[in-house]
Every structure is written in structure tokens, then in C-alpha cells.
C-alpha positions as CSV (number, residue, x, y, z in Angstrom):
1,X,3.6,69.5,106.8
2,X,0.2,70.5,108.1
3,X,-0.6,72.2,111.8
4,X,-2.5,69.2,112.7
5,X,0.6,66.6,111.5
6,X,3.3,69.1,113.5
7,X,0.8,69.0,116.5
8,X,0.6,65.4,116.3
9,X,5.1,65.0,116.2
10,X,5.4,67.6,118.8
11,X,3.0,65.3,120.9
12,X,5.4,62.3,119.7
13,X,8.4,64.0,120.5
14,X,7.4,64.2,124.0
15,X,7.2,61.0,124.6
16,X,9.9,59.2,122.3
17,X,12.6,59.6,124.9
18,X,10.7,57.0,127.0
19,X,10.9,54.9,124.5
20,X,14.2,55.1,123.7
21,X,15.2,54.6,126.7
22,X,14.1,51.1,126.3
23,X,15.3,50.4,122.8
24,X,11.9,51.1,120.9
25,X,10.6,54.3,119.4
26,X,8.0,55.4,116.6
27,X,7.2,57.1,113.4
28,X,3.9,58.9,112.8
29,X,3.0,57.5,109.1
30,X,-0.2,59.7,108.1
31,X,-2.8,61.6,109.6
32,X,-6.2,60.6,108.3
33,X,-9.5,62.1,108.1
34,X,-8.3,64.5,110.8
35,X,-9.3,62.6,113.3
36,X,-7.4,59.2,113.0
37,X,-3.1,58.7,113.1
38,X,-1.5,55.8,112.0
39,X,1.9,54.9,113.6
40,X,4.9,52.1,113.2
41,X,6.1,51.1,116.4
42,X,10.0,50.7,115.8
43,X,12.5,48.4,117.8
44,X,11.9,46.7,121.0
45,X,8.2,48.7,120.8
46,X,7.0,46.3,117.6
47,X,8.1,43.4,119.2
48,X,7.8,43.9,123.2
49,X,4.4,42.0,124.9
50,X,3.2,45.3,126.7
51,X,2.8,47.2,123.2
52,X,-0.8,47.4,123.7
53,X,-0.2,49.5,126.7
54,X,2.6,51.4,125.4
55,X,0.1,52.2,122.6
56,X,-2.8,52.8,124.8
57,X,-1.3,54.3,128.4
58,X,1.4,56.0,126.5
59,X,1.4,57.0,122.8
60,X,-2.3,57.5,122.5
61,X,-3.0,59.5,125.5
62,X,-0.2,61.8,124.9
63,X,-1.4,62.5,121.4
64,X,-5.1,62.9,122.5
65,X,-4.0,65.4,125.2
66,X,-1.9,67.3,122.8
67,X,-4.4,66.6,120.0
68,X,-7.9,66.6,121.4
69,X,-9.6,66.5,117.8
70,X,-7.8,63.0,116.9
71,X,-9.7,60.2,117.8
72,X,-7.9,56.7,117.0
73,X,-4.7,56.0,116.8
74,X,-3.4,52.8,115.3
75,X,0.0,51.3,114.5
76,X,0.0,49.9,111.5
77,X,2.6,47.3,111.4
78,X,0.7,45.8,114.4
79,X,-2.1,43.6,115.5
80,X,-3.0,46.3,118.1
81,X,-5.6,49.0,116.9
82,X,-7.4,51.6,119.6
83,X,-10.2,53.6,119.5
């Protein structure tokens, strides 16, 4: 696993107990470029109508402040992408 890939599930880890504790979670799939991480949203999270914000407010904003060199972060089994 590479620095920037055990940067980028430390950042996760932070924040999966959130959502857990409302039945969803997710799974970091790749890093790419350096600068981009693609994510599944699992459970309630793939599903649930406020998984833009989760994705957004949440998930991406932890990364970023964790991560400042990763720019986009998408989730791949979803119609939600962010830049």
C-alpha cells in the first residue's frame, strides 16, 4: 500500500464510524493519478437521498483535509461525482 493510499484510509477511518452509525459505510477502491480517489459507498450510503452531501460535506472534505494533494473524489457505483 502506498503513503498516499494509507493517508487516504486513515482519512476514511475517521469518518466511517459516522456512517455506520446509520447503516452505510465505504471502501476506498483506487487512488488515481495522485490526485483523484474513487470510492463505493456501501449500505444505507448507496442508496440514501442525502449521498451527495454525505459525499461532499463528509467523505470528501475529510479526505481533502487529511489529503490536501487529492483533488476529486468520486464514488463509483454512483451517479454523484465531485470536483
Amino acid at each position: 500500500m502506498s503513503d498516499l493510499t494509507k493517508r487516504v484510509e486513515d482519512a476514511l477511518e475517521q469518518i466511517r464510524p459516522y456512517l455506520q452509525a446509520d447503516g452505510g459505510n465505504v471502501s476506498l477502491i483506487e487512488v488515481v493519478g495522485g490526485d483523484t480517489v474513487k470510492l463505493e459507498l456501501l449500505g444505507a450510503c448507496k442508496s440514501c437521498s442525502m449521498s451527495m452531501m454525505t459525499l461532499k460535506a463528509g467523505i470528501e472534505e475529510t479526505i481533502k483535509r487529511a489529503v490536501p494533494e487529492i483533488k476529486n473524489v468520486e464514488a463509483v457505483n454512483s451517479t454523484i461525482a465531485t470536483t
